[in-house]
N, C-alpha and C positions, 0 to 999 in steps of 0.2 A: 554475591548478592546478599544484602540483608534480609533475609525474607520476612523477619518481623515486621519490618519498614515497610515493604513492600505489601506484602498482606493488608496494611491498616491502612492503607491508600487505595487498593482496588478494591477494596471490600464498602466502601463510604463513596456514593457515587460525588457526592461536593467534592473530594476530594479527589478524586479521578479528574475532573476540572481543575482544581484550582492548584493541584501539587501534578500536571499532566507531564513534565517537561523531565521532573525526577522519575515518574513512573516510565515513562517511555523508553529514557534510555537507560536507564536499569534493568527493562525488559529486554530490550536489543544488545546490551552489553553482555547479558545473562545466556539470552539462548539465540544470538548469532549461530555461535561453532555447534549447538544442537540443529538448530535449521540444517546448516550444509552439510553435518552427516547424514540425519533421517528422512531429509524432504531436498531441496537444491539450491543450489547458488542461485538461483532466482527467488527463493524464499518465497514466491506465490505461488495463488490458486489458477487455474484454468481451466481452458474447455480442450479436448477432446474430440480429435477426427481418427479414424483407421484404426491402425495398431499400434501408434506413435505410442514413446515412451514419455513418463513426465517431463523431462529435461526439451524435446522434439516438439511435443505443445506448449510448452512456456517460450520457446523460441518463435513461433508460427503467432503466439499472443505480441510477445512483444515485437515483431515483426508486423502485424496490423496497427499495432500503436505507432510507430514510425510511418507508416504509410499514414494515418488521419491525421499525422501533421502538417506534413506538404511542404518539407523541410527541402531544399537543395544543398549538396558538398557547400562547406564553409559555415552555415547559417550556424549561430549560438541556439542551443534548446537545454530548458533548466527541465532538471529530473528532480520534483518534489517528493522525499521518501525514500532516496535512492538504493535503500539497502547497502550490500558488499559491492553495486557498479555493472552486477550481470547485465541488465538491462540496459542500463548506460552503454556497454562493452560492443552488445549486439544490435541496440536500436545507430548506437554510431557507427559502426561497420555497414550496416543497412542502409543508411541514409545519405553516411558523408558528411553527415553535421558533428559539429564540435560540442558535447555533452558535458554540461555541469551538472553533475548529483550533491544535495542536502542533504546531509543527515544527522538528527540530535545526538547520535549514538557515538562515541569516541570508539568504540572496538570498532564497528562499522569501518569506522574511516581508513580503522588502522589496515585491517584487512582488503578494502578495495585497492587502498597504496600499494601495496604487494601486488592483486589481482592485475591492477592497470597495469603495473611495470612489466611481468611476469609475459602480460600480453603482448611488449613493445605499443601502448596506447596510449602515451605519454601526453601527446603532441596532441589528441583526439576527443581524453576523456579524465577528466577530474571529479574530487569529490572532497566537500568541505564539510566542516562541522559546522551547523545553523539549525536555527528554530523555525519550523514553516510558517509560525504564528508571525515571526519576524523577520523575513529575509533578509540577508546579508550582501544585499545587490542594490543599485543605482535605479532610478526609474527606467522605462525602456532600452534593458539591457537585453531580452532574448527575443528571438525568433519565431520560438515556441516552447510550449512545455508541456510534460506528462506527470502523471502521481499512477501511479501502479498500487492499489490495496494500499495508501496512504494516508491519506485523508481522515480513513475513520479511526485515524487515533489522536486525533487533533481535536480539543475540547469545544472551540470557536470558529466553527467552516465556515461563516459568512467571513470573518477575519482573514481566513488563510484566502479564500478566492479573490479577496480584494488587494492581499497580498501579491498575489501570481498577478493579477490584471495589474498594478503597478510596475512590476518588471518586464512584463510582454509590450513590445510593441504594438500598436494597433494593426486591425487586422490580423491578427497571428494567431492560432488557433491553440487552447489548451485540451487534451487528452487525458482522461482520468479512467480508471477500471474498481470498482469499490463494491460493497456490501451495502444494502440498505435493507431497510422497513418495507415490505410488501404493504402496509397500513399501521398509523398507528394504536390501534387494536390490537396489534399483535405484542406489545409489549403488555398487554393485560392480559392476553391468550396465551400467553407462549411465555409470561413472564420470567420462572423462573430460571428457563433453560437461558434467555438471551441473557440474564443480568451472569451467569456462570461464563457464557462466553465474553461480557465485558470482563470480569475480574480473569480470567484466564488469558487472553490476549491484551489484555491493557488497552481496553476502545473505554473512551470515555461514557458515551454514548452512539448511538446511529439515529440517522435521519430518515425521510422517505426519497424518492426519485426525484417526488412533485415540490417537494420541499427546497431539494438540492437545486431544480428549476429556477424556482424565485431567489434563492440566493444568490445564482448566479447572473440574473440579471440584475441584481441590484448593484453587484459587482461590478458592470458593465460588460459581462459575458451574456452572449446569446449563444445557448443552446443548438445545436444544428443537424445533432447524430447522435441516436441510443438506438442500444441496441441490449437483450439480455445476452449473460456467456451463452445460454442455453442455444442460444438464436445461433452460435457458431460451430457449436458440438456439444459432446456428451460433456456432464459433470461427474454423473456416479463416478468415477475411478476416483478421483480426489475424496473422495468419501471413504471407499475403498482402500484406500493409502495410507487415510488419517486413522481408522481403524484397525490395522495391522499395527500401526506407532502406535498407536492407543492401547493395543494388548502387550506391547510388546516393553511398553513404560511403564506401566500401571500394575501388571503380573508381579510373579517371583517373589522373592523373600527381601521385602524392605526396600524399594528404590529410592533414589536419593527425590531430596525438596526437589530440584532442577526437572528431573526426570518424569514425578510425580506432574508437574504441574504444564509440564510440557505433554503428555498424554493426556490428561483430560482437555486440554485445548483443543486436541484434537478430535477427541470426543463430541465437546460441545458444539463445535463446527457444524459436525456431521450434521448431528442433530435438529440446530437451527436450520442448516438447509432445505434438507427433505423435510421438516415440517410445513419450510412455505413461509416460512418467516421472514429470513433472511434472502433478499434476492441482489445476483450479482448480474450488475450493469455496464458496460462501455459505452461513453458518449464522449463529444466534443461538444469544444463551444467555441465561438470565437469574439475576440475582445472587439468591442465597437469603437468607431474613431470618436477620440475626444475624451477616453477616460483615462486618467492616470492613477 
């Protein structure tokens, strides 16, 4: 990664917009292989029941994502955001449905190639290189779709949901799990910390819940199911998680660019959470007839 390049793009919110597509997946190109060693092949956040380990709740998360589809064996479902395909891997195993994962990231792609074969998942679960701003799909190609903690790196969310509604068949329901704005006050209350967590994970901006609402019926999505993580378990440990990476990046003598900027990510996570700021949601919605 260039980090000079990089830096002068997340640091200029216009530019987090209007150059999103090079920050993205320079971020993902960057610290994929740090994701899967200090956090997991599911590269997300989640809730917490029992004594399960991170790996055991990111499964039980995407495991309800497949269930709010309503997917039967065979049915096509686009994974917007796909990550390395974890998801992809276990919502297809779970459901029986044939998963296509997006993502701007070429390591991304490279590494779920591996991950799919490695699984025998050939036949089940793909993953292509594409822009979520602009799908690389035909009009009513899928069944259904998910975005997992995707969305808010995408500069234009009314665009991307109008996107997805053009590839969904009617009736068919989209799944999303993301971060938002508890108010937008809180980008005046809580400013400096959030704009640390946009320049550290490469989010353009974030929206509200009520906001994501109207876009998506304008989309021709009707809302149907939110719920907060909170609503399903605990969060603290993800806090917890992020903070041991966060001491354990940030210590010592001199860590590298990569390292450094991958621990305060974690940091500022934390941070925005428990303040109240940032709150994370799961909802469906489903495409109304007549929109393409």
């Amino acid at each position: 990664m260039d980090f000079e390049r990089y830096a002068a793009i997340v640091r200029d919110p216009a530019a987090r917009h209007e150059r999103y597509a090079e920050m993205t997946s320079s971020y993902f190109d960057a610290f994929t292989d740090l994701y899967r060693e200090l956090w997991s092949d599911s590269l997300n956040l989640t809730w917490f029941t029992g004594q399960k380990s991170l790996a055991e709740a990111q499964k039980d998360h995407e495991r309800k994502v497949g269930d709010l589809l309503g997917v039967t064996p065979g049915m096509r479902v686009l994974d917007v955001g796909c990550g390395i395909g974890n998801p992809a891997l276990e919502i297809s195993a779970h459901t029986g449905a044939h998963v296509t994962g997006v993502t701007i990231s070429p390591r991304q792609v490279e590494v779920a190639a591996t991950k799919i074969a490695e699984a025998g998942a050939a036949d089940r679960v793909e993953v292509v290189l594409g822009d979520a701003m602009e799908l690389p799909f035909p009009d009513n190609s899928f069944d259904a779709a998910y975005a997992i903690q995707a969305i808010g790196h995408m500069p234009d969310k009314p665009r991307v949901y109008r996107e997805i509604s053009r590839v969904l068949r009617d009736d068919t329901v989209l799944v999303c799990s993301d971060g938002f704005l508890r108010s937008r006050t809180d980008l005046v209350d809580h400013g400096e910390a959030m704009e640390v967590l946009f320049q550290t994970f490469a989010v353009p901006s974030v929206t509200t819940i009520h906001e994501c609402q109207e876009e998506l019926r304008a989309a021709g999505l009707g809302m149907e199911y939110l719920t907060r993580y909170s609503d399903h378990g605990d969060m603290t440990p993800n806090w917890a998680i992020g903070e041991q990476i966060a001491a354990k990046l940030m210590g010592g003598d001199g860590p590298s660019e990569l390292s450094f900027l991958f621990g305060a990510s974690m940091d500022a996570l934390g941070k925005a959470a428990e303040s109240g700021a940032l709150e994370l949601y799961l909802w469906a919605a489903r495409k109304l007839p007549g929109r393409s």
